[in-house]
VEXDO-25800 format. One record per residue (C-alpha): residue in three letters; x, y, z; residue number from 0. Coordinates in nm, 3 decimals. Layout:
<type=ALA | px=X | py=Y | pz=Z | seq=NUM>
...
//
This chain:
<type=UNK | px=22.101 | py=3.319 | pz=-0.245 | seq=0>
<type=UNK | px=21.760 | py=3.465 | pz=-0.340 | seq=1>
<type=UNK | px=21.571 | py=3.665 | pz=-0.186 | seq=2>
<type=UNK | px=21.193 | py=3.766 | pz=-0.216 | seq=3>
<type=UNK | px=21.011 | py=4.099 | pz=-0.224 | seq=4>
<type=UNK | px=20.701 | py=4.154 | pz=-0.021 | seq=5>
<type=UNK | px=20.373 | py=4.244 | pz=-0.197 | seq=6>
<type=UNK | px=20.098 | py=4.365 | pz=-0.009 | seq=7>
<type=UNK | px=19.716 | py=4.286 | pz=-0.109 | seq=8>
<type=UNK | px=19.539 | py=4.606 | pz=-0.206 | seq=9>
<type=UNK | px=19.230 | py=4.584 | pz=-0.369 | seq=10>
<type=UNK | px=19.263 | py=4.949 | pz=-0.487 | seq=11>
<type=UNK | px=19.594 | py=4.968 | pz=-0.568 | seq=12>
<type=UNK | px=19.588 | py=5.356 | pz=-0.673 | seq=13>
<type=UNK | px=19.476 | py=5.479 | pz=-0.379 | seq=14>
<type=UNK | px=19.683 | py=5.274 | pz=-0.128 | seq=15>
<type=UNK | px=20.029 | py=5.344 | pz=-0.291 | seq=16>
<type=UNK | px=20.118 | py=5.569 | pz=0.021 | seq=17>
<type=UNK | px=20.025 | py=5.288 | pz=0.254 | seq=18>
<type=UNK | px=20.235 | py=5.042 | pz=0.076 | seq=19>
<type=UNK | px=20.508 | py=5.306 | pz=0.142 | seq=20>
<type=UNK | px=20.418 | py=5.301 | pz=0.503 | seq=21>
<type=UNK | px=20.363 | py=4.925 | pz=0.553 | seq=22>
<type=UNK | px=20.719 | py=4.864 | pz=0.414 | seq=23>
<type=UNK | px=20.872 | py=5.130 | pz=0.626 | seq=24>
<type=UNK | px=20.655 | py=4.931 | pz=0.921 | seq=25>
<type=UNK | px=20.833 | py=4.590 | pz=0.781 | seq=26>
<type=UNK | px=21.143 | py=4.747 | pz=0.863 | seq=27>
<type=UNK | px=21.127 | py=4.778 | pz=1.171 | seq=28>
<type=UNK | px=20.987 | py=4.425 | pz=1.236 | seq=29>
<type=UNK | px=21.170 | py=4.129 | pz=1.396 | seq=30>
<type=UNK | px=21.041 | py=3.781 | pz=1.420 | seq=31>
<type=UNK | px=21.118 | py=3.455 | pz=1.604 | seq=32>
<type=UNK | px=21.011 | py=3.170 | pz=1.469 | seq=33>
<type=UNK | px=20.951 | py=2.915 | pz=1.754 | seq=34>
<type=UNK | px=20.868 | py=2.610 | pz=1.559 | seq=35>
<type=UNK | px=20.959 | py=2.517 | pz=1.241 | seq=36>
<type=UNK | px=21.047 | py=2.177 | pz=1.058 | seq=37>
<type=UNK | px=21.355 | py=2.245 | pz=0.852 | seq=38>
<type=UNK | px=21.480 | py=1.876 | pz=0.841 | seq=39>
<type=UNK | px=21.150 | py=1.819 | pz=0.651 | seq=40>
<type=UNK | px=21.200 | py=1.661 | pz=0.317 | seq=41>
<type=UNK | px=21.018 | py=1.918 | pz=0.105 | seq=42>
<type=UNK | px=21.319 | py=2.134 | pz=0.171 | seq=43>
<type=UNK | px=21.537 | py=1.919 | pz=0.052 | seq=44>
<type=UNK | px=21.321 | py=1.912 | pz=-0.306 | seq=45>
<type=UNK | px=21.119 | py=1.571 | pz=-0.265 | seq=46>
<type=UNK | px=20.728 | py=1.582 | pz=-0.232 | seq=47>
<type=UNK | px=20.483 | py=1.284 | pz=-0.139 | seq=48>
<type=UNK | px=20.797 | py=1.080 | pz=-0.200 | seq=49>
<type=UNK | px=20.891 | py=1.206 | pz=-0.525 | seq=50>
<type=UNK | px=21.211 | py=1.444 | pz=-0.594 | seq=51>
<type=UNK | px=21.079 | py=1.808 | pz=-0.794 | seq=52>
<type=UNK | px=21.374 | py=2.007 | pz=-0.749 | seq=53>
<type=UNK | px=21.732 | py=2.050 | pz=-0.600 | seq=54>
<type=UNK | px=21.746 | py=2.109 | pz=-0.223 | seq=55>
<type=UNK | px=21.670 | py=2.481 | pz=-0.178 | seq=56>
<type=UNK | px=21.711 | py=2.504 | pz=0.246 | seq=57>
<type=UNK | px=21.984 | py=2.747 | pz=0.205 | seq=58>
<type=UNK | px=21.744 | py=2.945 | pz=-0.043 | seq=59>
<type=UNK | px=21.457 | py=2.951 | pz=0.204 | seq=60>
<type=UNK | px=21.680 | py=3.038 | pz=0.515 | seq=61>
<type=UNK | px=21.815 | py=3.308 | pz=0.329 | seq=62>
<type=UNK | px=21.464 | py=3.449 | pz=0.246 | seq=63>
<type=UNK | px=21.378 | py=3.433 | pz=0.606 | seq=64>
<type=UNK | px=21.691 | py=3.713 | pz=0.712 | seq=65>
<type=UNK | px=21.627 | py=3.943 | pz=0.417 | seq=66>
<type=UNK | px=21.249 | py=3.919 | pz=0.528 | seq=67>
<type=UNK | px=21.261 | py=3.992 | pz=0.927 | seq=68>
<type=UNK | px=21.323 | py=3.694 | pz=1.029 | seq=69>
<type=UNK | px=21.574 | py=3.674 | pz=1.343 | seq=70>
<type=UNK | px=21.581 | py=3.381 | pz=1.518 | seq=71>
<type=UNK | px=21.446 | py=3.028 | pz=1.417 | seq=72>
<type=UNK | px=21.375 | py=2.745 | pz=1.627 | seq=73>
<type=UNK | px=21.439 | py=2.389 | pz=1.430 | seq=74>
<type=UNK | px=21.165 | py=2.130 | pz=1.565 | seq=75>
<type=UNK | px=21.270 | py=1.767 | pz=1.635 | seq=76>
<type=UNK | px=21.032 | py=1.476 | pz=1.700 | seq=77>
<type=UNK | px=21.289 | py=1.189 | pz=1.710 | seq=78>
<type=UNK | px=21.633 | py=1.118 | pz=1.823 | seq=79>
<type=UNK | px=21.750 | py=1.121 | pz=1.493 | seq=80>
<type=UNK | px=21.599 | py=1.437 | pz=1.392 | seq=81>
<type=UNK | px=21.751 | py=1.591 | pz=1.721 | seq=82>
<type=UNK | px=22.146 | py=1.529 | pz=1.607 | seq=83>
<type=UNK | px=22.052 | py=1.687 | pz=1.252 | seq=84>
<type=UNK | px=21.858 | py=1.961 | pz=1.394 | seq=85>
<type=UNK | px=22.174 | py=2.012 | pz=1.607 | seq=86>
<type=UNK | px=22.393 | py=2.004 | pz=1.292 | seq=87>
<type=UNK | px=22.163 | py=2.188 | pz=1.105 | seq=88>
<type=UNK | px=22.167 | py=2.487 | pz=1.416 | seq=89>
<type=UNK | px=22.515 | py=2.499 | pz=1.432 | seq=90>
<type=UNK | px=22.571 | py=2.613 | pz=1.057 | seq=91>
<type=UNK | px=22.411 | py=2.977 | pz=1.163 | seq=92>
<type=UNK | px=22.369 | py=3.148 | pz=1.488 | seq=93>
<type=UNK | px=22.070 | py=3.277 | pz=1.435 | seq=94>
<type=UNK | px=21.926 | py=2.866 | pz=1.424 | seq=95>
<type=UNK | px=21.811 | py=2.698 | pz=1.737 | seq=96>
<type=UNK | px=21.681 | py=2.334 | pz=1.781 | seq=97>
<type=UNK | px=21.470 | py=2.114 | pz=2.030 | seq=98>
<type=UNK | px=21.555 | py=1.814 | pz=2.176 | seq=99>
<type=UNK | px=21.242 | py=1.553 | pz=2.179 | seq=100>
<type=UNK | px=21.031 | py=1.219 | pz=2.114 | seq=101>
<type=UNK | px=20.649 | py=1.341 | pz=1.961 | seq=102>
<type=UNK | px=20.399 | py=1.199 | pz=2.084 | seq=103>
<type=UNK | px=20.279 | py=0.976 | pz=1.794 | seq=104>
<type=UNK | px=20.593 | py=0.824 | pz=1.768 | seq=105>
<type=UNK | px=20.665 | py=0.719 | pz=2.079 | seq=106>
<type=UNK | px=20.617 | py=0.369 | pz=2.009 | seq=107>
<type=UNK | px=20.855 | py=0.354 | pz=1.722 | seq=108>
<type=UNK | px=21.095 | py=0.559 | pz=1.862 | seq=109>
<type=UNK | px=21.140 | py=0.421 | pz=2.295 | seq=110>
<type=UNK | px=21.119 | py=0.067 | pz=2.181 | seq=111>
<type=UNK | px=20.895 | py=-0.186 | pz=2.380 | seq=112>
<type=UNK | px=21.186 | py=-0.300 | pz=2.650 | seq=113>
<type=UNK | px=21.288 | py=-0.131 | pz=2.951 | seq=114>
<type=UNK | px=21.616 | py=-0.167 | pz=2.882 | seq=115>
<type=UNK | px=21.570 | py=-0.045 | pz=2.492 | seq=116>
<type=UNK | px=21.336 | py=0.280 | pz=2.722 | seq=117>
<type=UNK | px=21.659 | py=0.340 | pz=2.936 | seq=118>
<type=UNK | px=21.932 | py=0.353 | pz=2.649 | seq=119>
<type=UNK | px=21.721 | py=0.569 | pz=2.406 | seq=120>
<type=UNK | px=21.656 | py=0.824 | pz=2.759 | seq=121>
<type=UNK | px=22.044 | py=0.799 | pz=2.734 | seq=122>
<type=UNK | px=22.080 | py=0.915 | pz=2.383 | seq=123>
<type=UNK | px=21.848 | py=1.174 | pz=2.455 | seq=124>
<type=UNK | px=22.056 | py=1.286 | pz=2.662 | seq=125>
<type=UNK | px=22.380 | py=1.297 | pz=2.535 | seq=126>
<type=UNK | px=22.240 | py=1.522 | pz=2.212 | seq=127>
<type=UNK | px=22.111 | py=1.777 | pz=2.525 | seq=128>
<type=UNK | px=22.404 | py=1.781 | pz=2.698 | seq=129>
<type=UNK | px=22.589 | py=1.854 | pz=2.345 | seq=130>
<type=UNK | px=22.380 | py=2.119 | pz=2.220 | seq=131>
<type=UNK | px=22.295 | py=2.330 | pz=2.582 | seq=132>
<type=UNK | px=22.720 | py=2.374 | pz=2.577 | seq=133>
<type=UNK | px=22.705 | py=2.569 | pz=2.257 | seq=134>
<type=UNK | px=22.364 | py=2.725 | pz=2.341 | seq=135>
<type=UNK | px=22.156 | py=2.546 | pz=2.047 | seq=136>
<type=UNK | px=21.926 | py=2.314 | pz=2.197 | seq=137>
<type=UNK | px=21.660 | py=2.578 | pz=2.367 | seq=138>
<type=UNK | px=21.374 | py=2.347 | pz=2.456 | seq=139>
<type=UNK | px=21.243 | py=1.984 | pz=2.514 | seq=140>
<type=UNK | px=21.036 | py=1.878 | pz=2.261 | seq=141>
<type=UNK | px=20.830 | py=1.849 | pz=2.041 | seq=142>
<type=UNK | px=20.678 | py=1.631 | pz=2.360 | seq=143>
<type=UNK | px=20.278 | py=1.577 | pz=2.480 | seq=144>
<type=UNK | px=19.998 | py=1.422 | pz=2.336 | seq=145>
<type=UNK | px=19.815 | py=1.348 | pz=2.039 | seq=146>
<type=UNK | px=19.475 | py=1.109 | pz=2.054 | seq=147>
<type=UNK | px=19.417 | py=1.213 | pz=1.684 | seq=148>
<type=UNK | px=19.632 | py=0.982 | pz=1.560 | seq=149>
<type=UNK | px=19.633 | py=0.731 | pz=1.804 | seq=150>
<type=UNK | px=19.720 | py=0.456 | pz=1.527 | seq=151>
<type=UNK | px=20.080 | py=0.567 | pz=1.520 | seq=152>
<type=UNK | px=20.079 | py=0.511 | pz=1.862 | seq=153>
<type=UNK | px=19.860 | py=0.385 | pz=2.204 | seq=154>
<type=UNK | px=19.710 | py=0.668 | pz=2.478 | seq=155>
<type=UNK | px=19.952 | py=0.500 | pz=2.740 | seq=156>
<type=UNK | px=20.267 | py=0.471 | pz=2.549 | seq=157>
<type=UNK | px=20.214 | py=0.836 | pz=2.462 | seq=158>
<type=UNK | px=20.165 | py=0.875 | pz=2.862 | seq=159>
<type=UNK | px=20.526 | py=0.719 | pz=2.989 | seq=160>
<type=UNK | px=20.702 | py=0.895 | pz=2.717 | seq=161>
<type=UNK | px=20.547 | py=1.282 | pz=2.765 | seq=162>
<type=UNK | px=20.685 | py=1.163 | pz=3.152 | seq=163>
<type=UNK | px=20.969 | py=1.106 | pz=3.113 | seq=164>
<type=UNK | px=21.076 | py=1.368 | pz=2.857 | seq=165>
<type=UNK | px=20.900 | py=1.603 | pz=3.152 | seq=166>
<type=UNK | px=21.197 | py=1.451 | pz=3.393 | seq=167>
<type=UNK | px=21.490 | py=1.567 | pz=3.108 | seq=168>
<type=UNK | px=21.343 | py=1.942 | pz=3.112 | seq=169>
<type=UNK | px=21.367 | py=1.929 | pz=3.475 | seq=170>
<type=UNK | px=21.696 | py=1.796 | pz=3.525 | seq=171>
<type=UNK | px=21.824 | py=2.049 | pz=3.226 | seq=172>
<type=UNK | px=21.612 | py=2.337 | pz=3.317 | seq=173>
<type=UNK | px=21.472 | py=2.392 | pz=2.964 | seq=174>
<type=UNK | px=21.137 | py=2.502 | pz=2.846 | seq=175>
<type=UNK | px=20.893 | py=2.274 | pz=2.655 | seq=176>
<type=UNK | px=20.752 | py=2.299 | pz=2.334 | seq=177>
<type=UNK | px=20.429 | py=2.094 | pz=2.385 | seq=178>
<type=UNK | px=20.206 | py=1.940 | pz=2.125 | seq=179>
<type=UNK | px=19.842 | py=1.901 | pz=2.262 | seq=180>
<type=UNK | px=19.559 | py=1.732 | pz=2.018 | seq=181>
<type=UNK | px=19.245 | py=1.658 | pz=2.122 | seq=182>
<type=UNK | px=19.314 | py=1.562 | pz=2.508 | seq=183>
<type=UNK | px=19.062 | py=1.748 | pz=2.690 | seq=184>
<type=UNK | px=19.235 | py=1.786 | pz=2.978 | seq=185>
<type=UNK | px=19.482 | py=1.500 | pz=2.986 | seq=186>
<type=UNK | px=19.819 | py=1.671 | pz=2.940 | seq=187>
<type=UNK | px=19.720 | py=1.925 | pz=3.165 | seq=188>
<type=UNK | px=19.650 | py=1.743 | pz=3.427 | seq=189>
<type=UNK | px=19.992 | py=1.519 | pz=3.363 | seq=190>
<type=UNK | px=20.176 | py=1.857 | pz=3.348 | seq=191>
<type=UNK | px=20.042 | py=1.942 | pz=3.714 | seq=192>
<type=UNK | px=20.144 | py=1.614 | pz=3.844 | seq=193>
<type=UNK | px=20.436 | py=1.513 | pz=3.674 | seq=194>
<type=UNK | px=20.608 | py=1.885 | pz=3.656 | seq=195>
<type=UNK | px=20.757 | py=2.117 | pz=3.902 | seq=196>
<type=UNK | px=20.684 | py=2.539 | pz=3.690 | seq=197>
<type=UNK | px=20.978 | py=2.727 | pz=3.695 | seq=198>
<type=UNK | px=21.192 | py=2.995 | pz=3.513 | seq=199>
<type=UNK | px=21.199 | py=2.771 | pz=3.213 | seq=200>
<type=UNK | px=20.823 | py=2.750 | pz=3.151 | seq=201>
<type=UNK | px=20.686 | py=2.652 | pz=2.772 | seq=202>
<type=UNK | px=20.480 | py=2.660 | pz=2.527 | seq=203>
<type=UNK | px=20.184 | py=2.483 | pz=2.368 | seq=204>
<type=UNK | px=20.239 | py=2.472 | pz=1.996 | seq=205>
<type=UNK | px=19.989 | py=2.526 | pz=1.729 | seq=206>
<type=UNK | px=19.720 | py=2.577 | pz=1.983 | seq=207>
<type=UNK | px=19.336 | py=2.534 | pz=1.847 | seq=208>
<type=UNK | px=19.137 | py=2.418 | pz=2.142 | seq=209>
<type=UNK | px=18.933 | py=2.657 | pz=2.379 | seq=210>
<type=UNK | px=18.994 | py=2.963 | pz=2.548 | seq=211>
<type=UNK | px=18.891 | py=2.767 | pz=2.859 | seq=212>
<type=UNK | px=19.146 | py=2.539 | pz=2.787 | seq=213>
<type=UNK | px=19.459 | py=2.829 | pz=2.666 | seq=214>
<type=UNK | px=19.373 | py=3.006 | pz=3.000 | seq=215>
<type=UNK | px=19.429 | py=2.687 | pz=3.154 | seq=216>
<type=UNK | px=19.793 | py=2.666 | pz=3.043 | seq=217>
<type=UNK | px=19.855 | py=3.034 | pz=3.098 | seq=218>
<type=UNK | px=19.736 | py=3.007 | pz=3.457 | seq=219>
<type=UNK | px=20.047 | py=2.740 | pz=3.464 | seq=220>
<type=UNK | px=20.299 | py=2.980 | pz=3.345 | seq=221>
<type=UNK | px=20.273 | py=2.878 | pz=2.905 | seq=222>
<type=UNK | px=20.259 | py=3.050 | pz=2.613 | seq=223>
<type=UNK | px=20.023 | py=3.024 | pz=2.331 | seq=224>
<type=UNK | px=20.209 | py=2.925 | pz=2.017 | seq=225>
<type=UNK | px=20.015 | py=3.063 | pz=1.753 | seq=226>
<type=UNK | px=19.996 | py=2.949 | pz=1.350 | seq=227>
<type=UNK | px=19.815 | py=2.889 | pz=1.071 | seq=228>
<type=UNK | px=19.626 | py=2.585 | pz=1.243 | seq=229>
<type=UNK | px=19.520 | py=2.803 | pz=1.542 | seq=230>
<type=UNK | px=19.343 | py=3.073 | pz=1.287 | seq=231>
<type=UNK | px=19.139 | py=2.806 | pz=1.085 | seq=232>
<type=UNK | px=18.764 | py=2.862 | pz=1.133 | seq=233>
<type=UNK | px=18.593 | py=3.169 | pz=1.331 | seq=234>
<type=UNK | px=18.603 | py=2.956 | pz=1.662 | seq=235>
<type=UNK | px=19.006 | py=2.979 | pz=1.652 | seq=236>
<type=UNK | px=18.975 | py=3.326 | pz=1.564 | seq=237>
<type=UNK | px=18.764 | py=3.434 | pz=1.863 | seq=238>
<type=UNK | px=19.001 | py=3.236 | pz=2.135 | seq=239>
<type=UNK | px=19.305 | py=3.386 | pz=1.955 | seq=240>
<type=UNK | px=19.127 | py=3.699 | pz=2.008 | seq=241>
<type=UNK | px=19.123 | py=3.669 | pz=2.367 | seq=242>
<type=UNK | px=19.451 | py=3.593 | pz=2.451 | seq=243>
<type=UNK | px=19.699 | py=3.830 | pz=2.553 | seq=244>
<type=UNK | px=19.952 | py=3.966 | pz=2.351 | seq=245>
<type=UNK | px=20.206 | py=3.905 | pz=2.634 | seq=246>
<type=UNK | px=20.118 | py=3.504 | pz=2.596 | seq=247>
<type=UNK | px=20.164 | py=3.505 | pz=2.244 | seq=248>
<type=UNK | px=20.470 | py=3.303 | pz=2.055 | seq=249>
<type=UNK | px=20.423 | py=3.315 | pz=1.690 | seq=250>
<type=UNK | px=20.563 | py=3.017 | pz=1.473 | seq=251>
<type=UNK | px=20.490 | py=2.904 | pz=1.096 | seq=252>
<type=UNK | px=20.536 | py=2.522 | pz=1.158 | seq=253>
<type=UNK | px=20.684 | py=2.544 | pz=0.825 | seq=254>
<type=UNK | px=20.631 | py=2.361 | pz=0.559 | seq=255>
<type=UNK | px=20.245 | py=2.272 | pz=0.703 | seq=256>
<type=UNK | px=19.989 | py=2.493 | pz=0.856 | seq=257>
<type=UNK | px=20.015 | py=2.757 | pz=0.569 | seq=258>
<type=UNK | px=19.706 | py=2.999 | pz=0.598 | seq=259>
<type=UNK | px=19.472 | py=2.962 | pz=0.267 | seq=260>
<type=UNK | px=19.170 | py=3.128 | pz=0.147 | seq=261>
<type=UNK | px=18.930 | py=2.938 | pz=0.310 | seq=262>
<type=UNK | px=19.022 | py=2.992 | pz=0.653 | seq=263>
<type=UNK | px=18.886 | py=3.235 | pz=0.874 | seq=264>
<type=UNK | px=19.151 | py=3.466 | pz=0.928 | seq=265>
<type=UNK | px=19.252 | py=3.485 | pz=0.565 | seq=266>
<type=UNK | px=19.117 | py=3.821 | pz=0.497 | seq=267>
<type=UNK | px=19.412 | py=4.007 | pz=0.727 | seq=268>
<type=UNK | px=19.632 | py=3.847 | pz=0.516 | seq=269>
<type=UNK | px=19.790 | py=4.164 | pz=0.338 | seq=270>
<type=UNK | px=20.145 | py=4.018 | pz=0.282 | seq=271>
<type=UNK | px=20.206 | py=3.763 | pz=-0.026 | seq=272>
<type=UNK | px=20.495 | py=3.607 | pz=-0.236 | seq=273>
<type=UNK | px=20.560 | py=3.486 | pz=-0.602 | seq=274>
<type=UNK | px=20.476 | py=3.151 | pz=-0.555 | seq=275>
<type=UNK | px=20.523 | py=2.843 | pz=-0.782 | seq=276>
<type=UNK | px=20.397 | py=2.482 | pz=-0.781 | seq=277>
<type=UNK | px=20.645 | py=2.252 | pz=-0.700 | seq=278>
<type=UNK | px=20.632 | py=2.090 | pz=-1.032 | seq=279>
<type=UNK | px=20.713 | py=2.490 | pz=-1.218 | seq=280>
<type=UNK | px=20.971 | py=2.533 | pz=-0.908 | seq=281>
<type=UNK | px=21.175 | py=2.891 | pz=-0.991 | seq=282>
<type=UNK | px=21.446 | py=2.947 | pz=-0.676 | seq=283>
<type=UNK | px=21.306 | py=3.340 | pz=-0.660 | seq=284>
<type=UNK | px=20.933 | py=3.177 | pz=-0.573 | seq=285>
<type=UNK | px=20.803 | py=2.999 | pz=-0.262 | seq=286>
<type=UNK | px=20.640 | py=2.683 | pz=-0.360 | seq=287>
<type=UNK | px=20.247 | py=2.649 | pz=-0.343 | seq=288>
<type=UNK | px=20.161 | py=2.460 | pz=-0.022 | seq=289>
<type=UNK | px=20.504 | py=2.504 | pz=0.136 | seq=290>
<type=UNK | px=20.524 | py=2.750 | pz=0.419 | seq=291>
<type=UNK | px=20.840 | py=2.832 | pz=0.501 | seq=292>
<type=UNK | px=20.990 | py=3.136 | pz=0.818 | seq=293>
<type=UNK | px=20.935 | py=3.402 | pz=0.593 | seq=294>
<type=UNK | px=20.550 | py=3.360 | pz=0.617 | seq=295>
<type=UNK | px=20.555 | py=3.450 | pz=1.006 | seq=296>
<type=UNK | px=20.439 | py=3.767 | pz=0.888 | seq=297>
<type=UNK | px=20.118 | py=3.649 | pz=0.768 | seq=298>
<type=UNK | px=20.067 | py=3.504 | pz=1.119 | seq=299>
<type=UNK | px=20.137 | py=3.836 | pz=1.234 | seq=300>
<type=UNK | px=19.893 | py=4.006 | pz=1.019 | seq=301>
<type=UNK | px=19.591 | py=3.746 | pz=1.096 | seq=302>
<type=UNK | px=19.678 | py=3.807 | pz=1.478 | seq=303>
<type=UNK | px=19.682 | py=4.162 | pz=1.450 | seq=304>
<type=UNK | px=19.388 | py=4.204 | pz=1.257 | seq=305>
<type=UNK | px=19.202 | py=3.965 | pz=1.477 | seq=306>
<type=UNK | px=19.278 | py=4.199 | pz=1.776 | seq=307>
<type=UNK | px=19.278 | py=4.520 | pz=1.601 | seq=308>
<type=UNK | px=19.639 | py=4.650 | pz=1.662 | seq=309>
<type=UNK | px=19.959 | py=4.700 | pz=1.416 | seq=310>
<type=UNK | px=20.137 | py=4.432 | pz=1.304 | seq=311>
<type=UNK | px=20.467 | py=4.578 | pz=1.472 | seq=312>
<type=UNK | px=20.279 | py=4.587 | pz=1.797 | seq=313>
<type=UNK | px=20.219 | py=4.170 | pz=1.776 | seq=314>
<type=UNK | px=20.591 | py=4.090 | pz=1.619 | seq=315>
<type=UNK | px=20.717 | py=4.338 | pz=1.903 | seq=316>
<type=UNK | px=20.530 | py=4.125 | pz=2.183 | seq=317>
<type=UNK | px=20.579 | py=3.774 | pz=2.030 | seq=318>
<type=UNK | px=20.971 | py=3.850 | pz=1.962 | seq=319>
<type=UNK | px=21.014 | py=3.961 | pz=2.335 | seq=320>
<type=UNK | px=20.780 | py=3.674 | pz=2.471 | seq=321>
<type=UNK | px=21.059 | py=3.431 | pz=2.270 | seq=322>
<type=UNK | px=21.355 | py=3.617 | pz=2.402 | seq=323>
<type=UNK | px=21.239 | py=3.551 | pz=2.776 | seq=324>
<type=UNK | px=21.128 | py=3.177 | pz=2.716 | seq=325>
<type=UNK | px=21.387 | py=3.088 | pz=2.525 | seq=326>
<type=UNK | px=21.625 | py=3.276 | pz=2.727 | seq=327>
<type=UNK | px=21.973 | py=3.141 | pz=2.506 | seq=328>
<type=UNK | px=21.854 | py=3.313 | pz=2.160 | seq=329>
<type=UNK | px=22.002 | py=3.672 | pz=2.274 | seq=330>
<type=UNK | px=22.381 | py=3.478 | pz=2.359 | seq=331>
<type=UNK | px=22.632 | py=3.476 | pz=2.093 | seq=332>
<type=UNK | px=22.675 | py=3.109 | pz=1.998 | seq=333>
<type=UNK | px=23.032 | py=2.972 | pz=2.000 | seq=334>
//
């Protein structure tokens, strides 16, 4: 297994030697939850825009993650089929989590266009809940909601019946939801007030990067903010991140996408960075170019911090103890 060391960004390097001694002493003491992050994606298994660069390195990039802070991670699953291997996948390391859940783009592909074919998929569903809340890993419903970006993959109303009746499994199982919210206005909000009954399980909206009108919204409801790369884009993500409060923050990579580059807005907190590699000069001791993986939550964690003016330990602190009380089966030993 490799690990990686952590280099800060120091423009004068002579004169900030002691504060790299203090800012590792600070990383230290840090402890991150990831809440979302696709590890059944296929750049971790070597293969990029369909062709295969180098041997499967997951192992590699998990082990990273616990040298680097990294204390919990939360496998996201969009299909059925992605649900039993991020249930597989969870149960190789107690410190790995999964969600159960249909996204919202491919609804269509995945429910089938019968009732009957609705019914017996709603069954499956099931069955991989029920298997993974008796060993603790699955922690949430998702990754549920929806998406009128990409409303090719799939219709408005399609997306409709299945965020419903994936809202029906987290109430019968009395798990949190990790939501995925693009460009809805108000539409899953207003489905979310109708359709489900807030509780102790709660949820979170995932890579949020709409307003603060709009994050308030879901607070007032009882969600978190899921903060990533994708939320700290441009300066109008970086004011609404801003304003929300530390005690409504989840931090998650979304790993391998939403990596934070030097165009965005909130790149200049950025003090953290690894040897990185294309994936075409792949070394095991690098990350690749492009690829996010866990062990970049601290980035998030700078950008956040920076944006509201606090230490990094204060945000990792507040996002690691907002995790622990959503997702309430990460501090039980797993079987």
């Amino acid at each position: 297994m490799s690990s990686i060391a952590m280099n800060k960004d120091n423009s004068n390097s002579n004169s900030n030697n002691n504060n790299n001694s203090n800012n590792n002493n600070n990383n230290n003491r840090l402890s991150f939850v990831d809440i979302g992050a696709n590890l059944l994606d296929e750049m971790y298994q070597g293969k990029y825009r369909g062709k295969e660069r180098h041997e499967a390195d997951l192992n590699i990039v998990l082990q990273r993650a616990w040298n680097n802070n990294v204390d919990k991670i939360i496998i996201t699953c969009g299909t059925l089929n992605e649900a039993r291997h991020g249930l597989e996948l969870a149960r190789t390391n107690p410190s790995l989590f999964c969600t159960v859940g249909v996204h919202p783009t491919r609804c269509s592909s995945e429910f089938g266009s019968s009732q009957q074919e609705w019914d017996t998929y709603i069954l499956d569903l099931q069955k991989v809940i029920e298997d993974g809340i008796k060993d603790g890993n699955v922690v949430a419903i998702g990754e549920l909601g929806l998406d009128y970006a990409r409303l090719e993959f799939c219709d408005v109303e399609t997306q409709k019946k299945g965020f419903i009746a994936q809202l029906q499994l987290a109430k019968k199982y009395h798990l949190p939801l990790f939501l995925h919210n693009r460009q809805t206005q108000n539409d899953l909000l207003d489905i979310l007030k109708e359709h489900y009954t807030f509780n102790a399980s709660g949820g979170v909206v995932h890579s949020f990067d709409d307003t603060l009108d709009l994050a308030n919204k879901f607070i007032d409801l009882g969600l978190y903010i899921g903060i990533n790369g994708c939320s700290l884009k441009t300066e109008e993500n970086i004011n609404v991140v801003k304003e929300i409060p530390l005690d409504k923050i989840l931090l998650e990579t979304d790993c391998p996408w939403c990596d934070i580059r030097p165009t965005h807005a909130g790149y200049n907190h950025v003090q953290t960075k690894f040897p990185t590699k294309t994936e075409k000069k792949y070394e095991s001791g690098s990350c690749v170019k492009g690829r996010y993986e866990p062990i970049h939550i601290i980035q998030v964690a700078e950008v956040v911090a920076g944006i509201k003016g606090v230490s990094v330990e204060e945000v990792a602190t507040a996002s690691t103890s907002n995790a622990y009380k959503l997702f309430g089966k990460l501090d039980k030993y797993k079987k």
